[in-house]
C-alpha positions in Angstrom: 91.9 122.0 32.6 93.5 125.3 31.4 90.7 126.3 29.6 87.0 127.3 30.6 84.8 124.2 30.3 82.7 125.2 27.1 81.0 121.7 26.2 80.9 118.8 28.2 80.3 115.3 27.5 77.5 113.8 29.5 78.1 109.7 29.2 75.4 108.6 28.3 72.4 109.9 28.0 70.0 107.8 30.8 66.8 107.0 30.6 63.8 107.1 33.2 63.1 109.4 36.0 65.1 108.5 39.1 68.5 108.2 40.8 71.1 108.8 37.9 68.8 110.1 35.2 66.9 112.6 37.7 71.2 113.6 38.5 72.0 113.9 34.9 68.9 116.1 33.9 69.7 118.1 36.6 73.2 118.9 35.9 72.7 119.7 32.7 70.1 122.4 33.3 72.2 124.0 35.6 75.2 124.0 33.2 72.7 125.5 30.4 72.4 128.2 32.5 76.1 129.0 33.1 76.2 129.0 29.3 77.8 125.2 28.7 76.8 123.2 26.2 75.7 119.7 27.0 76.6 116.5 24.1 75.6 112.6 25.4 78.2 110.9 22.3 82.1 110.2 22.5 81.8 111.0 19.1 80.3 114.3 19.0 83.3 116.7 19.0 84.5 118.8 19.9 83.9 119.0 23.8 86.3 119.9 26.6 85.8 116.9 28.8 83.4 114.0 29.6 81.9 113.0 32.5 80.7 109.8 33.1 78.1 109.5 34.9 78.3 105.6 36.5 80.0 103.1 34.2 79.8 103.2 30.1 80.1 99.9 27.6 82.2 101.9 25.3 85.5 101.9 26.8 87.6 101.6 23.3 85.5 105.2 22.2 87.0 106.7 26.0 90.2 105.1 25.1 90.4 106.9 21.8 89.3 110.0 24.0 92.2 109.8 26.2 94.8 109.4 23.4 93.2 112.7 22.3 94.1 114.7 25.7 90.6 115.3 26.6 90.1 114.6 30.0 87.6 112.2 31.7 85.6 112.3 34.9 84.0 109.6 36.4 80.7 110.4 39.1 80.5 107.6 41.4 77.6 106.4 43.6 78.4 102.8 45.2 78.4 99.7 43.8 76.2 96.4 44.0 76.5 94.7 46.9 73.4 93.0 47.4 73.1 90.0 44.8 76.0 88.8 46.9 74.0 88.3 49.9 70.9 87.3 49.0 69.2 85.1 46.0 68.4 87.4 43.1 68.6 85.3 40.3 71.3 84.3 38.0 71.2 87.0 35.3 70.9 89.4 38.0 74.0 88.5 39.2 76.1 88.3 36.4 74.4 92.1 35.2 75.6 93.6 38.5 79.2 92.1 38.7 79.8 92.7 35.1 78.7 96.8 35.7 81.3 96.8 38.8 83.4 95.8 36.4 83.2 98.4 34.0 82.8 101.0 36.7 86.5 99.9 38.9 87.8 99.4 35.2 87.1 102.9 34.2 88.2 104.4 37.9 91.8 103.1 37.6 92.2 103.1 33.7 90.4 106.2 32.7 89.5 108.6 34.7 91.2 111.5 35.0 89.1 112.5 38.3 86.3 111.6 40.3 83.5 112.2 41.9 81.9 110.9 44.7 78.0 111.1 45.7 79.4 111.1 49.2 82.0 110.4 52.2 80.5 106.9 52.4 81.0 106.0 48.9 84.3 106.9 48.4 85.5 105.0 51.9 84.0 101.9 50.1 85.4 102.4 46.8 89.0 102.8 48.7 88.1 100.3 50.9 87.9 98.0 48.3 89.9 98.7 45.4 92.4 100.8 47.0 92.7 105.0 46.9 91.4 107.0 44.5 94.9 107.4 42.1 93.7 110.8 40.5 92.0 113.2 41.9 88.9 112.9 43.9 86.0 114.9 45.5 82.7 114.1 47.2 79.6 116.5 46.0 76.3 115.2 47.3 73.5 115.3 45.1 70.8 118.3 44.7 67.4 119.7 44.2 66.3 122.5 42.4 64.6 124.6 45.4 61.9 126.4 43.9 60.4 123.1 42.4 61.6 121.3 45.6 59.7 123.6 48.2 57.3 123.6 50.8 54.7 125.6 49.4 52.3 124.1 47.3 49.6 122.0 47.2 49.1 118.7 49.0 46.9 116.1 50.6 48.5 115.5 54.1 45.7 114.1 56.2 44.7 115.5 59.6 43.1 112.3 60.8 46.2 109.6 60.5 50.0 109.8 60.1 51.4 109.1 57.0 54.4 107.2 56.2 56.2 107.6 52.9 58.6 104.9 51.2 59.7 106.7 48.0 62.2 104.2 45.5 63.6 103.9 41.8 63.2 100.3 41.4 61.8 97.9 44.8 63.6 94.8 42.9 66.7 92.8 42.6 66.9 92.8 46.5 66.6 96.2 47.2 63.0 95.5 48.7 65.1 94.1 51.8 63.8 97.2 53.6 60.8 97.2 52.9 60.0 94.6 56.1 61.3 97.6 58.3 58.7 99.4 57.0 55.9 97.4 57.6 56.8 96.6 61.3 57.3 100.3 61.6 54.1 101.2 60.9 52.5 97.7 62.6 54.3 98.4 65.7 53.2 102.3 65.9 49.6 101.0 65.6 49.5 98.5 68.3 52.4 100.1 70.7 51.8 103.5 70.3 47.9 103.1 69.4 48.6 105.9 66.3 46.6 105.6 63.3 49.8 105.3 60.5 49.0 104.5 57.0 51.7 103.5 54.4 52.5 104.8 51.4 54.9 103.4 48.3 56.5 104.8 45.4 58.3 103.0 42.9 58.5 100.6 40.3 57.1 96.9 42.8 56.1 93.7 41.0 53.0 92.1 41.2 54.7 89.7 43.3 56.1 91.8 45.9 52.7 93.5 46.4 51.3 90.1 46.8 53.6 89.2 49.7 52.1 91.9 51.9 48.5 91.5 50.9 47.4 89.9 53.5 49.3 92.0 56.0 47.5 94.4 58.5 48.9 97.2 57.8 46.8 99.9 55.8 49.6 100.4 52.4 49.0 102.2 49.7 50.9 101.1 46.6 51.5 104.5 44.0 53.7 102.5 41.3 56.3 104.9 39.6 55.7 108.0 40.6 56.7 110.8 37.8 59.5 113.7 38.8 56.6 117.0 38.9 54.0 115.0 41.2 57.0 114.0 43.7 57.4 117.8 45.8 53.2 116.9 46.4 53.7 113.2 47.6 56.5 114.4 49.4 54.5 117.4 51.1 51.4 115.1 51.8 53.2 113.0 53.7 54.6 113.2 57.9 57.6 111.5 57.4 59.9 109.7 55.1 61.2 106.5 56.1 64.0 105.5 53.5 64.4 101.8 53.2 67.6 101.5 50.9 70.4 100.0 53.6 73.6 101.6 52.8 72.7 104.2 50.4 75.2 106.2 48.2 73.3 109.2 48.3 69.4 108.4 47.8 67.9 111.4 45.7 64.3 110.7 47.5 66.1 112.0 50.7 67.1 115.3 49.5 63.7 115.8 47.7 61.9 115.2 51.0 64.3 117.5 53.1 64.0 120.2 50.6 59.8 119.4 50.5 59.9 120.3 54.4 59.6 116.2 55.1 61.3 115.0 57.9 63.4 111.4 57.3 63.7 108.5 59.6 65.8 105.4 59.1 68.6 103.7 60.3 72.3 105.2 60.1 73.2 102.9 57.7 75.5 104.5 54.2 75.2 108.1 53.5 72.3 108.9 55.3 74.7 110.3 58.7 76.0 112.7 56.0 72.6 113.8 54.9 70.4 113.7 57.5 71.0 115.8 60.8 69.0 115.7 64.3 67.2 118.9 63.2 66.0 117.3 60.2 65.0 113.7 60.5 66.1 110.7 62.9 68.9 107.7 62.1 68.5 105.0 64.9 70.9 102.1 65.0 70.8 99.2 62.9 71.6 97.2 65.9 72.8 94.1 63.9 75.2 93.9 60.5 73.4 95.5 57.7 75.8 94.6 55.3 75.1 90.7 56.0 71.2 92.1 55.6 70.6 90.5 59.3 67.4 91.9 60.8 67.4 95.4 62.2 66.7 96.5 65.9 63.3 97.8 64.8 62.5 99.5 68.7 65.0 101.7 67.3 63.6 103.1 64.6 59.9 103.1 66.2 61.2 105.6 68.8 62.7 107.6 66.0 59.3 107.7 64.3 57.2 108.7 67.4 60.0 111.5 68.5 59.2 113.1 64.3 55.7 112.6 64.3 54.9 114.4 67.8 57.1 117.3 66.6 55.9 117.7 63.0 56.6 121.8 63.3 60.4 121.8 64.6 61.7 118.7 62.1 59.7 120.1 58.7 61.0 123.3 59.5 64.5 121.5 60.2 64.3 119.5 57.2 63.9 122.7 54.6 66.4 124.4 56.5 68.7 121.5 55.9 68.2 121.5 52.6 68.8 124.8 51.9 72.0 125.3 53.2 73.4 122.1 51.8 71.3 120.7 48.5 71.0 123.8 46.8 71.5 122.7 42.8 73.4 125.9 41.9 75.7 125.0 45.1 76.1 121.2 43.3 77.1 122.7 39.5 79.3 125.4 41.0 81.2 122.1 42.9 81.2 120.4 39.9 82.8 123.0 37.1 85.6 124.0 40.0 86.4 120.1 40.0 86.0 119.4 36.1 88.2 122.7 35.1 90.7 123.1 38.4 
């Protein structure tokens, strides 16, 4: 762009808490306080550029865009992968293909440049479509640190260990990791006689809590959990175990580093990227995760004991992390010298 990004079209506006939405209200607060005016319609001109955040329907209004000049950016997570390995239901299916669709559509017809949550998810979008043909850059997602922050009030017990699963939406396959979880925690109990509760955040039907009603395993199932009450849930907990297999850039893993919470999963997606030794632990998957075979769970219990018997040195890791590399002025400042350069 030759001139200073003044306004900037955010497509479109998103609704709930997590993952995107949690992204877009983010970005925009920081670009309020640079000055730069946020719109969420093609037709609200004038505005500098757009940015689309994931895929849009309205792909004649960014056609009309384009014959206009105005440039358009495209922010990129992954893409669904999982209704093609596992039964999730016929309308399922057809919803995720036909949103790859729009989102490859508007990487090689409309997009001036992209962006990428991370290293991982641009490999996968090149390794599947082909290379990026504009411009491209990877900028991981943020926090705002003094929301985000170990001080504060919580509830961490002194008595037990506490395990955290913290997701958007535990449906439509993506409570594949979830099993993980619940032979984590069984297998510190009765191997490693620890007392280990469980606890889970996001959106679970009443089915999927019914599956693991009978289990042993003391869980504690939170629902939806909003945005303010998250840095608390995050504090009161010992570590977070993120279940997603091959995340894009999971925003629950960058509010539990920046909340002092240590991670442990398996180095499956972004996670290598996000997650160092001083912070957290990755153990191998030990089979293909992309064919969702069972994981080499020994693994990911040693990981598990190793953060739990050195709360001190990984919490302190795990802020430190964060504040050297998920700093949400550090994420705008990426994005306006992509979106104007």
């Amino acid at each position: 762009m030759k001139t200073p990004l003044k306004r900037l079209s955010l497509v479109s506006r998103l609704g709930g808490f997590a993952g995107p939405a949690a992204f877009q209200r983010r970005l925009e607060a920081g670009l309020q306080t640079r000055g730069i005016e946020v719109c969420y319609s093609l037709e609200d001109r004038p505005y500098d550029a757009v940015l689309v955040i994931g895929g849009t329907r309205r792909l004649n209004a960014l056609r009309e865009v384009q014959q206009l000049g105005i440039p358009i950016f495209q922010r990129l997570n992954g893409m669904n992968w999982i209704h093609r390995r596992t039964r999730t239901g016929l309308r399922h299916f057809l919803k995720a293909e036909f949103s790859n669709m729009l989102l490859r559509t508007i990487r090689g017809h409309f997009a001036s440049g992209v962006i990428y949550q991370s290293a991982f998810a641009h490999g996968w979008w090149e390794q599947e479509y082909g290379r990026t043909p504009v411009p491209a850059a990877v900028i991981h997602n943020a926090v705002p640190l003094d929301q985000y922050t170990v001080e504060g009030t919580h509830d961490r017990p002194q008595d037990r260990q506490r395990i955290l699963v913290v997701e958007g939406n535990l449906g439509g396959g993506y409570e594949a990791g979830l099993y993980a979880a619940f032979d984590l925690v069984d297998a510190l109990r009765h191997q490693h006689n620890l007392r280990v509760e469980l606890q889970i955040a996001g959106a679970a039907s009443a089915d999927l809590r019914t599956c693991w009603s009978g289990s042993a395993v003391p869980v504690e199932w939170l629902g939806p959990v909003l945005p303010e009450h998250v840095p608390e849930l995050d504090r009161s907990a010992h570590l977070l175990y993120s279940s997603d297999i091959n995340p894009a850039c999971p925003n629950s893993v960058i509010e539990a580093l920046a909340c002092g919470l240590p991670v442990v999963a398996f180095n499956t997606g972004a996670l290598p990227e996000l997650v160092p030794g001083s912070a957290g632990r990755l153990a191998d998957y030990g089979t293909d995760p992309w064919k969702l075979e069972p994981p080499n769970i020994s693994g990911l219990v040693s990981a598990a004991v190793e953060v739990l018997g050195n709360q001190d040195v990984f919490r302190a890791g795990a802020r430190q992390r964060a504040l050297e590399a998920f700093s949400l002025d550090l994420m705008v400042d990426r994005y306006l010298e992509f979106l104007t350069a």
